[in-house]
VOPAGU-2260 file (C-alpha; in pm, 1 decimal, decimal comma):
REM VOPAGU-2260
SITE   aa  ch    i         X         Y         Z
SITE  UNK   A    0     512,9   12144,1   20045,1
SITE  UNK   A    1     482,0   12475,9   19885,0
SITE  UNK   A    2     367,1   12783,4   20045,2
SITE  UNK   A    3      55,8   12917,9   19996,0
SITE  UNK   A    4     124,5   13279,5   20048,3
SITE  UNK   A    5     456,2   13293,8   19829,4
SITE  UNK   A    6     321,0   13415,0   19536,4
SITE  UNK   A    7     134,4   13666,8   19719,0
SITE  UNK   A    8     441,1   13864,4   19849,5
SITE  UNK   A    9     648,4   13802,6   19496,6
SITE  UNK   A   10     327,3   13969,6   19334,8
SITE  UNK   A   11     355,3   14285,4   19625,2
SITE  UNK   A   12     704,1   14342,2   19622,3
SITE  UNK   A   13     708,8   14340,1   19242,0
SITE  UNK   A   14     445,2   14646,8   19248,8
SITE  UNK   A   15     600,0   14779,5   19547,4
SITE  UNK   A   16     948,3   14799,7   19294,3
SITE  UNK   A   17     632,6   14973,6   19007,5
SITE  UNK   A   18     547,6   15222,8   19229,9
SITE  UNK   A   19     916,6   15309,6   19327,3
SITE  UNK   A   20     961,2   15391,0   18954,5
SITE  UNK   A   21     668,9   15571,5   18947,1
SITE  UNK   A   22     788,8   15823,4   19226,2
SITE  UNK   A   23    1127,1   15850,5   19074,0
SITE  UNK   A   24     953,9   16004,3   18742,6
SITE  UNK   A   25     698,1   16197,6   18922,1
SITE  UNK   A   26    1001,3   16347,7   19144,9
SITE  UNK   A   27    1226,6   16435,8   18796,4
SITE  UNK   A   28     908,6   16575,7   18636,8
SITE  UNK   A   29     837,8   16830,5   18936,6
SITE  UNK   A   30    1210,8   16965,6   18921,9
SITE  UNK   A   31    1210,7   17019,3   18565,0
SITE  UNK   A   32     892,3   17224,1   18609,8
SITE  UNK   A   33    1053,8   17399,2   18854,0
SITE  UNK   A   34    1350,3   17474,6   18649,7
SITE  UNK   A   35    1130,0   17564,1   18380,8
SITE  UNK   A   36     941,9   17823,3   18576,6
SITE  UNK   A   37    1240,3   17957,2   18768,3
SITE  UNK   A   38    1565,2   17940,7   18551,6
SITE  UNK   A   39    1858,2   17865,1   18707,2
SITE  UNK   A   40    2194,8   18097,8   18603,7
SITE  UNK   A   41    2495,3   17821,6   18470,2
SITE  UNK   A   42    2693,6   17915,9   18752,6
SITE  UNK   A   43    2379,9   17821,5   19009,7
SITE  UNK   A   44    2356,7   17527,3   18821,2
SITE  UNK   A   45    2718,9   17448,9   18851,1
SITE  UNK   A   46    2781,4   17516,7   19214,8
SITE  UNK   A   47    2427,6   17292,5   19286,8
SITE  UNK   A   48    2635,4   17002,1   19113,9
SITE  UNK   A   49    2946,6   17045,9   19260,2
SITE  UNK   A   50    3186,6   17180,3   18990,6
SITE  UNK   A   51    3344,6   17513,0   19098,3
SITE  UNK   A   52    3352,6   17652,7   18741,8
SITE  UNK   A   53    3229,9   18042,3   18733,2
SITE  UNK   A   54    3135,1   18261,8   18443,7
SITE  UNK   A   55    3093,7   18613,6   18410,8
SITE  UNK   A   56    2980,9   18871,8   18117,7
SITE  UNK   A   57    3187,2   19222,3   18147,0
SITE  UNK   A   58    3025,0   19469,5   17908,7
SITE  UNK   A   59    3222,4   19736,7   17993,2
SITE  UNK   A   60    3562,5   19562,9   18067,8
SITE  UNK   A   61    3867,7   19600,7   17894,2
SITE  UNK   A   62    3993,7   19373,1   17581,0
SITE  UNK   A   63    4248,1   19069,1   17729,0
SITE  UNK   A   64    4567,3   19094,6   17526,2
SITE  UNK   A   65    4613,0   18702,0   17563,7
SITE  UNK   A   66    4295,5   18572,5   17441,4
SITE  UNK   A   67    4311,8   18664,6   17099,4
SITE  UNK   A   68    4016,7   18957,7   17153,1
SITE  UNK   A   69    3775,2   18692,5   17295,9
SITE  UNK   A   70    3774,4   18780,8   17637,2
SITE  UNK   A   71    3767,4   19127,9   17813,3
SITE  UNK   A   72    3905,6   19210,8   18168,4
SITE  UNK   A   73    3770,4   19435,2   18489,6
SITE  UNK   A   74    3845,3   19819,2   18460,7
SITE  UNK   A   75    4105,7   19911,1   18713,7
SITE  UNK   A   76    4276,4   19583,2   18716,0
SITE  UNK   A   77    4553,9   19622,5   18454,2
SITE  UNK   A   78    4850,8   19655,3   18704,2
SITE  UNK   A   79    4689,4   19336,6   18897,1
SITE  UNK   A   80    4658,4   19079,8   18649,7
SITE  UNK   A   81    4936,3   18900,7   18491,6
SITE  UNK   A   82    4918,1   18780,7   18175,4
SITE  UNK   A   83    5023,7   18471,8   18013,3
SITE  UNK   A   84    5151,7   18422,7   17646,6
SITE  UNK   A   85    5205,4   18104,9   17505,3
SITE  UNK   A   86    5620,5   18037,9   17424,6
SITE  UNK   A   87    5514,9   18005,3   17045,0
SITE  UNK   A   88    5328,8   18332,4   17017,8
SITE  UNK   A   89    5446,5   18553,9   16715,9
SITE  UNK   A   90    5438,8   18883,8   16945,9
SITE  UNK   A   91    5753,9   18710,6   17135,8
SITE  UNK   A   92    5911,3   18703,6   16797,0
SITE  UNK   A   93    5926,2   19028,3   16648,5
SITE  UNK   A   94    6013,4   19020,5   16236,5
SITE  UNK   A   95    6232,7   19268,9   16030,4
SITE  UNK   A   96    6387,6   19359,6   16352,5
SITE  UNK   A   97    6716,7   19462,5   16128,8
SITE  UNK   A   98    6501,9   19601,9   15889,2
SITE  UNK   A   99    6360,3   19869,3   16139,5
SITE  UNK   A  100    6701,2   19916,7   16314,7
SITE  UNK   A  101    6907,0   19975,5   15935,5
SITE  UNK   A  102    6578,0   20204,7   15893,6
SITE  UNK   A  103    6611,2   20390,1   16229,1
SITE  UNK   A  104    6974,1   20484,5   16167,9
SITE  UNK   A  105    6871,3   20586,4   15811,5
SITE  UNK   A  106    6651,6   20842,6   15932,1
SITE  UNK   A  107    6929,8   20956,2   16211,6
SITE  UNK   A  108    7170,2   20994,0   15947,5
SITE  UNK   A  109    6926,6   21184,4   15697,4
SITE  UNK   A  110    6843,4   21422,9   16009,7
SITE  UNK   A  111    7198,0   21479,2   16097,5
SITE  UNK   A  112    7288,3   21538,0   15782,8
SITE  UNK   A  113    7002,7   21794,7   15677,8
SITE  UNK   A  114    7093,9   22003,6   16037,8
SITE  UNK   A  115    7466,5   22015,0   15925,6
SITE  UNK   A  116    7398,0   22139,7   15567,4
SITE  UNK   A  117    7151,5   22390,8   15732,3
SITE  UNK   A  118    7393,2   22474,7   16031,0
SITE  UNK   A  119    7707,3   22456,0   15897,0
SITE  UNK   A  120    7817,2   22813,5   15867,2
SITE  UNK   A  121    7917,2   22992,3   15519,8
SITE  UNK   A  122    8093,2   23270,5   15441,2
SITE  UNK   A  123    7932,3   23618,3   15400,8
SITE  UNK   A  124    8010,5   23801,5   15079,3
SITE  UNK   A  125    8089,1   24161,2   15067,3
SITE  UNK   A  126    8166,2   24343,9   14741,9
SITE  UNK   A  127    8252,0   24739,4   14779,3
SITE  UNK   A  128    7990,3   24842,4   14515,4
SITE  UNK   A  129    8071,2   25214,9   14493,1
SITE  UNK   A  130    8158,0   25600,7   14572,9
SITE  UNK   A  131    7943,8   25862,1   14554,9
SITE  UNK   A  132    8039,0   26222,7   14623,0
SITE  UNK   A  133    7768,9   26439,9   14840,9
SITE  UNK   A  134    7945,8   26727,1   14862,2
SITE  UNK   A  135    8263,4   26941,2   14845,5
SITE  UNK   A  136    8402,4   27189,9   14999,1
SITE  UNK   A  137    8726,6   27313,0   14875,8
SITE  UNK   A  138    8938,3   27594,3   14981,7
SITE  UNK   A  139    9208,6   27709,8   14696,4
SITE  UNK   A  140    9459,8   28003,1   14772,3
SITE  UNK   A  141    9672,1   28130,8   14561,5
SITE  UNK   A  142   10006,5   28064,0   14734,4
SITE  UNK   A  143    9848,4   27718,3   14763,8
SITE  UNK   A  144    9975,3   27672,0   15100,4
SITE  UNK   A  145    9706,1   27598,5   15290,5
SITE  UNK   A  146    9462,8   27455,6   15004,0
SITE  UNK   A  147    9227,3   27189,0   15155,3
SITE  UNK   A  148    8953,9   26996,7   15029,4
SITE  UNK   A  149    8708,3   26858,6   15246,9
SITE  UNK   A  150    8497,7   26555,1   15135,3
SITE  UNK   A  151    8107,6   26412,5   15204,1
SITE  UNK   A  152    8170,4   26140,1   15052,5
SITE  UNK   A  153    7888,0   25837,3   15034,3
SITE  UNK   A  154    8034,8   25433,2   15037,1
SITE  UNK   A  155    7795,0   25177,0   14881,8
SITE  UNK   A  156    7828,3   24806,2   15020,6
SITE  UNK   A  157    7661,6   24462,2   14932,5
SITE  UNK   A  158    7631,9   24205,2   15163,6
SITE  UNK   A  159    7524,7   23865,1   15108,0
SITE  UNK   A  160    7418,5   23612,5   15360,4
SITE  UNK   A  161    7505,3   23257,4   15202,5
SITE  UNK   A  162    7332,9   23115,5   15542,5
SITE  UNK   A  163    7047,6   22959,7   15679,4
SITE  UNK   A  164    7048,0   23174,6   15995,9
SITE  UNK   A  165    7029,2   23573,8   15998,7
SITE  UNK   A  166    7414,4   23743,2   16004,7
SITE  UNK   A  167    7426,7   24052,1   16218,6
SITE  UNK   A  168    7695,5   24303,4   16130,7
SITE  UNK   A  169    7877,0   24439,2   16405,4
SITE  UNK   A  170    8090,6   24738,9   16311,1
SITE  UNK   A  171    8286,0   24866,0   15988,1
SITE  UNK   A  172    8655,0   24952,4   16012,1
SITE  UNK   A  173    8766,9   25146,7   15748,6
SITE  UNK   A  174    9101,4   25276,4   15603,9
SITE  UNK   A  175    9116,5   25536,6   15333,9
SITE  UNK   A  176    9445,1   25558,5   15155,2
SITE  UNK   A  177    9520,5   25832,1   14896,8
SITE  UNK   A  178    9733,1   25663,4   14638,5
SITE  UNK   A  179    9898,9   26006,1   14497,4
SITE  UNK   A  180   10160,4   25996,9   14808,1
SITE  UNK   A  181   10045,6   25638,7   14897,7
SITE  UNK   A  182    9928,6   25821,6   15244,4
SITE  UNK   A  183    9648,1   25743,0   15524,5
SITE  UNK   A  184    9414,1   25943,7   15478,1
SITE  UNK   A  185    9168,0   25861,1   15708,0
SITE  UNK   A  186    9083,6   25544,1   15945,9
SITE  UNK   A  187    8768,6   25524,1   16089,0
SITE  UNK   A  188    8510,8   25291,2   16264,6
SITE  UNK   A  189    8164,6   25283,8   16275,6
SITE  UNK   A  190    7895,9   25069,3   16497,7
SITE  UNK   A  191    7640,2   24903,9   16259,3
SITE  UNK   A  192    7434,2   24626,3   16414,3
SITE  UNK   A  193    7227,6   24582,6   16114,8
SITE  UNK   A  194    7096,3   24224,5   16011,9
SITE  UNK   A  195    7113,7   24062,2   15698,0
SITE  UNK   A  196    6841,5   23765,1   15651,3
SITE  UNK   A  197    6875,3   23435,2   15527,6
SITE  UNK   A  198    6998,2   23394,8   15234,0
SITE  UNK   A  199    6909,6   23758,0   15114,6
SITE  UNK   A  200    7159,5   24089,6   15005,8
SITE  UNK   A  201    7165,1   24357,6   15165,3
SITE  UNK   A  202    7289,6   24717,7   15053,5
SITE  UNK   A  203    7475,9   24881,5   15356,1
SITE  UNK   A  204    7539,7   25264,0   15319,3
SITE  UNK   A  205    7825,0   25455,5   15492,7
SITE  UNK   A  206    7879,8   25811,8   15487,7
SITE  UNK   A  207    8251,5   25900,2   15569,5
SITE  UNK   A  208    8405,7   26261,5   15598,6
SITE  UNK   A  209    8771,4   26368,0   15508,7
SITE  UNK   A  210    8958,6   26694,9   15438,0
SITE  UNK   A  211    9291,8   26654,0   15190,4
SITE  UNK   A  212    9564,5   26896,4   15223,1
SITE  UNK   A  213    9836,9   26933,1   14975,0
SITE  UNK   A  214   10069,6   26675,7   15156,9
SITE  UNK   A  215    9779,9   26387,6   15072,3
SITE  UNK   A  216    9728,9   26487,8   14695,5
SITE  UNK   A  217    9764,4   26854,6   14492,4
SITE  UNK   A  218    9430,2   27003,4   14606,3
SITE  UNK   A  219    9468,8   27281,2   14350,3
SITE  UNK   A  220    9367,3   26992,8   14115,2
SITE  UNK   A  221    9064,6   26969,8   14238,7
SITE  UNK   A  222    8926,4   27310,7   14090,2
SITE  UNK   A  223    8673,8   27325,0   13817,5
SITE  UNK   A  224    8898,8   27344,0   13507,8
SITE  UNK   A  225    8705,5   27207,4   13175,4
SITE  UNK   A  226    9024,0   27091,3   13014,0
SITE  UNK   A  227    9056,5   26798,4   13290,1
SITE  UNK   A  228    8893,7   26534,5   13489,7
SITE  UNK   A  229    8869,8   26587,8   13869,6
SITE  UNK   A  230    8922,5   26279,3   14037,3
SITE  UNK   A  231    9136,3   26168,8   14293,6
SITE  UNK   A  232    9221,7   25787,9   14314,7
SITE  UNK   A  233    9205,1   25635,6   14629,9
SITE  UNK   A  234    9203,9   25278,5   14827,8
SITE  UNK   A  235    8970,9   25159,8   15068,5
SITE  UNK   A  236    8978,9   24883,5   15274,5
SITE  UNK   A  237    8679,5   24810,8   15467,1
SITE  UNK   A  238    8728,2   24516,2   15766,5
SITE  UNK   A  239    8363,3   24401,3   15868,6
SITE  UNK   A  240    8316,4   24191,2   16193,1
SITE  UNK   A  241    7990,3   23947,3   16142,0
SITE  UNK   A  242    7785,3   23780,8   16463,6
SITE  UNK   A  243    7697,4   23457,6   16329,2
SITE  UNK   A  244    7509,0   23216,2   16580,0
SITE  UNK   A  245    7755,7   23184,2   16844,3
SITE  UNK   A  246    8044,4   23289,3   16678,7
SITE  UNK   A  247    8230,4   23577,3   16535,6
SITE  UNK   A  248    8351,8   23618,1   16156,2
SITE  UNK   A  249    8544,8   23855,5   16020,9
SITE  UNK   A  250    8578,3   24021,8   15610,7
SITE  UNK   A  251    8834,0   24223,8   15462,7
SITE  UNK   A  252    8766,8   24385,4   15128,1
SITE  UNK   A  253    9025,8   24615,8   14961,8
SITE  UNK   A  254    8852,9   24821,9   14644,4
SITE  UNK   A  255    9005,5   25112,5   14430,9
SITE  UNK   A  256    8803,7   25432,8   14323,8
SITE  UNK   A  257    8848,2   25732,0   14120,2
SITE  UNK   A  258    8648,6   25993,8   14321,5
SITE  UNK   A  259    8525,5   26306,8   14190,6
SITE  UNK   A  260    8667,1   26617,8   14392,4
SITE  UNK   A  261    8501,9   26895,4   14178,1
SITE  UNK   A  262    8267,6   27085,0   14388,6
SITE  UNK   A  263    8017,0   27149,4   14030,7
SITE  UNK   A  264    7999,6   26782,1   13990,9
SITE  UNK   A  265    7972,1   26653,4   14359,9
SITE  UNK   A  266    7582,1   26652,7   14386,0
SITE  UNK   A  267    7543,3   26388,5   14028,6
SITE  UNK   A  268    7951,1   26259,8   14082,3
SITE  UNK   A  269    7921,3   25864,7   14069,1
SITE  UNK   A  270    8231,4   25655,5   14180,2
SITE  UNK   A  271    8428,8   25454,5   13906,7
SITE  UNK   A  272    8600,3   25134,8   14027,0
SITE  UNK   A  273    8951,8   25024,3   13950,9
SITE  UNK   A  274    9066,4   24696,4   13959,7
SITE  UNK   A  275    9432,2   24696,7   14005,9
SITE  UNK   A  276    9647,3   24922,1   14204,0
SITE  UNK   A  277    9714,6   25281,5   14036,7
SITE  UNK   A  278   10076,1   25447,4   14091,2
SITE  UNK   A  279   10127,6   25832,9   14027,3
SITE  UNK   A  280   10265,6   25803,4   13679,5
SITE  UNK   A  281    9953,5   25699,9   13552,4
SITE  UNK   A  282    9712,9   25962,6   13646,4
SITE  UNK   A  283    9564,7   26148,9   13375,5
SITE  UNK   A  284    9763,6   26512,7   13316,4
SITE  UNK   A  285    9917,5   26548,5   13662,3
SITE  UNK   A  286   10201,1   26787,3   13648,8
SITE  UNK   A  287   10463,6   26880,6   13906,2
SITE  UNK   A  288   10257,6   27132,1   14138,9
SITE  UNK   A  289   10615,2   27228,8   14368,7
């Protein structure tokens, strides 16, 4: 015996399941209008579903160092974050590091080198360029007892700085020998404190004064007489203490000069040099004054 009123509620509940459906669509249609008409930001979207996954643009942040100039982090947080390199990144394994080491000593040696060759300090050069008489004053008797000859007498010196620094010259000590009797004549000093610049000559003047009597050299021979040459030959030897840097240097010169004693030819007189030493037998027409 079948019932009557089976069909009827198969037929309702199947539209009853149609008009579920229906709703379902009519539901997913409203919310996509919604999200149409109100977008939703990713990070809305993603904490509505669950996932705890957050984005954020920084305009103004700083460039990340580990994500290969993709990504940028907050201003202000640089001593904060820590930053994570892969093991296989080329930054942990730095090339030519020999190259740049055999380099860096290169250049230390190079530098060291050019301060010692500029540093290093040279000798200073000093050549006794001449004697000039200024003036004479001589004083002849004619027992030729108490004769003198006093002498202005002008010494010409060049210095040369072979250095990369400035050379200050201290003082001049000088020793004046007349080689007749092979007597002192004369020792002096004198406070210069002139500079000589790099690498440069200088021409240092010195004015010394003497007087000769007749135990240093005849100073009858001195007078004007045409038939001779007035000259009396004498040594010098000059000792010149140098300031260089930090330290002290010191030069000793030793030069030989014929200088002119005749008071007519004093003011245009020029020094002649001699290069060896000159003994008494070899000056020009001396005679036995006694």
């Amino acid at each position: 015996h079948s019932d009557p009123s089976r069909p009827i509620l198969d037929s309702m509940s199947s539209s009853s399941g149609n008009y579920s459906t229906i709703d379902k669509n009519n539901r997913a249609n409203d919310v996509k209008d919604r999200l149409n008409s109100n977008p939703v930001s990713p990070a809305a979207s993603a904490r509505a579903s669950g996932t705890m996954y957050s984005y954020e643009e920084l305009g103004s942040g700083l460039t990340c160092p580990t994500c290969q100039g993709t990504g940028k982090i907050p201003r202000g947080q640089e001593d904060d974050l820590v930053a994570l390199i892969p093991y296989n990144d080329k930054r942990l394994k730095p090339r030519r590091t020999w190259l740049y080491v055999f380099l860096s000593f290169l250049l230390c040696v190079v530098l060291a080198g050019t301060l010692c060759a500029f540093l290093i300090p040279r000798t200073v050069d000093v050549v006794h360029d001449n004697v000039t008489t200024l003036h004479v004053d001589l004083n002849v008797s004619t027992s030729h007892e108490h004769d003198t000859c006093a002498l202005e007498l002008m010494l010409f010196y060049n210095i040369t700085n072979n250095n990369f620094v400035s050379v200050t010259t201290n003082d001049i000590q000088l020793q004046v020998t007349v080689l007749f009797h092979n007597k002192i004549i004369t020792t002096e000093k004198f406070v210069k404190n002139e500079a000589v610049p790099i690498r440069a000559t200088e021409l240092l003047k010195q004015p010394v004064n003497m007087t000769l009597t007749n135990q240093y050299f005849p100073v009858k021979y001195c007078s004007p007489i045409q038939t001779r040459d007035s000259f009396i030959y004498m040594m010098f030897q000059s000792t010149f203490n140098f300031t260089l840097m930090t330290r002290t240097d010191q030069q000793v010169i030793t030069a030989y000069f014929r200088v002119n004693c005749n008071p007519d030819q004093a003011v245009d007189g020029d020094g002649f040099p001699i290069l060896q030493s000159i003994g008494k037998e070899e000056y020009p027409g001396v005679v036995d004054w006694e």
